[in-house]
N, C-alpha and C positions, 0 to 999 in steps of 0.2 A: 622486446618481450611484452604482451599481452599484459595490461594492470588486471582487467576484469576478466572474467571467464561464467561461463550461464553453468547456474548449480543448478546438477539432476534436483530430476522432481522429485519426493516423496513416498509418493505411489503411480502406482502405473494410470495409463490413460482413461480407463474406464471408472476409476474411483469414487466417482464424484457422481457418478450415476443415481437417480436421473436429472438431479439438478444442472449438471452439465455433459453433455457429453462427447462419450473422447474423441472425436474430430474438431473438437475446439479447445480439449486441452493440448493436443495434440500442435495442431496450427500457433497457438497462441504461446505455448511454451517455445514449442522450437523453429518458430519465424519471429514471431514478435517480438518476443524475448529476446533470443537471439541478435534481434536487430539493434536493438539499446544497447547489447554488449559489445559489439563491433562500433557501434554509433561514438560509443564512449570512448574507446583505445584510439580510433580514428583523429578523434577529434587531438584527445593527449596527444597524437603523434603532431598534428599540423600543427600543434601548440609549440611543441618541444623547438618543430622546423622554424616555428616564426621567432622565439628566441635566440636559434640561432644565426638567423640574417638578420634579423632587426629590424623584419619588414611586419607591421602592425597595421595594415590596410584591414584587414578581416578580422581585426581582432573582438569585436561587438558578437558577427553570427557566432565564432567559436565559442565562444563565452556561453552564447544562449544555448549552441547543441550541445555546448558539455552538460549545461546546468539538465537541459531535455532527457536528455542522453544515459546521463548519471541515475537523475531520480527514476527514468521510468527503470533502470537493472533495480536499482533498492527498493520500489514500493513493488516488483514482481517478484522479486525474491521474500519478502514479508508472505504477499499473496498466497504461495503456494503452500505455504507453512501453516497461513491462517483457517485454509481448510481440510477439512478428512469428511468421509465417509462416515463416520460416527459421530456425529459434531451434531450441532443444534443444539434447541431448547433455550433455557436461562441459567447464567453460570450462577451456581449453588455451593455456598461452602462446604452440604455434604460430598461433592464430588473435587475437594479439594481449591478450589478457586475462591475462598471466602476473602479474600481482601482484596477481588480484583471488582465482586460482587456488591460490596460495600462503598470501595471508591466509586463504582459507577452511579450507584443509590445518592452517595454525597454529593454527582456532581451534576446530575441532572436529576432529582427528585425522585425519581425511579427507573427501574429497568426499562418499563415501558414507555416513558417519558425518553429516557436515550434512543432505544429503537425506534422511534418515532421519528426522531431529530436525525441522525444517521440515513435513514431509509429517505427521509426527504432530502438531504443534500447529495445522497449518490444518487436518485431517481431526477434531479430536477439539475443538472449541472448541463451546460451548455456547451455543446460540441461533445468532446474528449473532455476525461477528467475520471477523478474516484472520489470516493466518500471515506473519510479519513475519523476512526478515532485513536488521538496522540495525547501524549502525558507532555504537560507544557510544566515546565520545570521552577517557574518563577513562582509560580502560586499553588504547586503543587498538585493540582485537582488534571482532572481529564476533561478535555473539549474535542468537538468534532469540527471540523475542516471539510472544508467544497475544495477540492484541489483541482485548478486549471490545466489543463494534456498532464503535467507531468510533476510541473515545481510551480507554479502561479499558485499564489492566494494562501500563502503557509506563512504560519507564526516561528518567526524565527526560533530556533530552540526546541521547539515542539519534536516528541520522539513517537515516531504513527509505529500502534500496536496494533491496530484491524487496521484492512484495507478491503474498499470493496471498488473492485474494478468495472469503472461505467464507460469504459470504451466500447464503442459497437463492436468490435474484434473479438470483445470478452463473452461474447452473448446472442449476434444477430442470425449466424447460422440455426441458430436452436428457440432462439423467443422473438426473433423477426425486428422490427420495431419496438417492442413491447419493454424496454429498459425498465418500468415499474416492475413488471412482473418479475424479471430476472432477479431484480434485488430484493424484493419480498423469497424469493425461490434462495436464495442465499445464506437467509438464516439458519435453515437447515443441515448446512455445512459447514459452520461457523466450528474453530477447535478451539474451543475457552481454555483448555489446555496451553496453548501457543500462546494467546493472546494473554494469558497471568504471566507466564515467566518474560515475557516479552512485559509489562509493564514494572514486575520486580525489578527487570535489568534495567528500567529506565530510570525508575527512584533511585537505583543505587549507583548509579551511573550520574544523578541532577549537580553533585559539588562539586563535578569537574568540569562545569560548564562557567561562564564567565555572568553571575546573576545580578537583574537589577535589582538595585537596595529597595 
């Protein structure tokens, strides 16, 4: 039996219009996606088989494609959550988001000061990868992350509430090369909505993680 399975999307293809459009949400949900989630059960499956002979010759790659495999189903499933159709602008406590608005202000001096920081490590990552901002649990504050293909270059503990997907898969039918542009064109999509509750559940969720003193 299958562990993982690919969550429908949100909204239908065209959503995201014109920031993205649905021939690549299209592709990118139900190939790409897709392919992390079979990538994943596959790998458990060879795992489950080499436990049960005892044979640990390949035990390194499966390691790496599950770790692959795994994070890229969670940061797609984050992904499609983090954006809508109505989304943009700067989260506002009149629009309900005032303590996701404030942490951001605490942890990088301003909104614009994050934006900034953010738009640089997703535009400027090498190869595959996303721009990641996560509630790191030890210090409580929010940091952004350059994440390598899938799981490289992550703070351990770190729980990612925005994701911005800097693979060329995420973007090249529609902005070409142009991966700056894409992620500037991203903001606009952004569901501040998602990305509060998604940071509430991670403070309330930080005591049952194992913390350095």
């Amino acid at each position: 039996m299958a562990t993982y399975t690919l969550p429908e999307l949100p909204y239908d293809y065209a959503a995201l219009e014109p920031v993205i459009n649905p021939q690549i949400i299209e592709l990118h949900h139900d190939k790409h996606h897709a392919a992390y989630v079979k990538g994943a059960n596959d790998t458990l499956e060879q795992l489950e088989e080499a436990r049960d002979k005892e044979v640990w010759g390949a035990i390194n790659g499966l390691q790496k494609n599950l770790a692959f495999h795994l994070s890229g189903h969670i940061l797609h499933s984050i992904y499609w959550h983090n954006m809508t159709g109505d989304g943009g602008g700067e989260p506002l406590a009149a629009d309900g988001v005032g303590d996701l608005a404030d942490a951001i202000a605490e942890s990088f001096g301003s909104y614009a000061g994050f934006k900034s920081q953010l738009t640089k490590a997703a535009a400027t990552t090498q190869g595959s990868g996303w721009g990641v901002l996560a509630y790191e649990p030890v210090s409580g504050r929010l940091i952004v992350e350059q994440v390598y293909d899938h799981q490289g270059n992550v703070g351990q503990g770190s729980v990612p509430i925005l994701v911005f997907d800097a693979w060329e898969h995420a973007f090249y039918l529609q902005y070409k090369n142009q991966k700056v542009d894409f992620i500037e064109a991203m903001w606009r999509v952004v569901n501040w909505q998602d990305v509060a509750k998604r940071y509430a559940a991670a403070r309330e969720r930080a005591d049952v993680l194992l913390l350095a003193p």
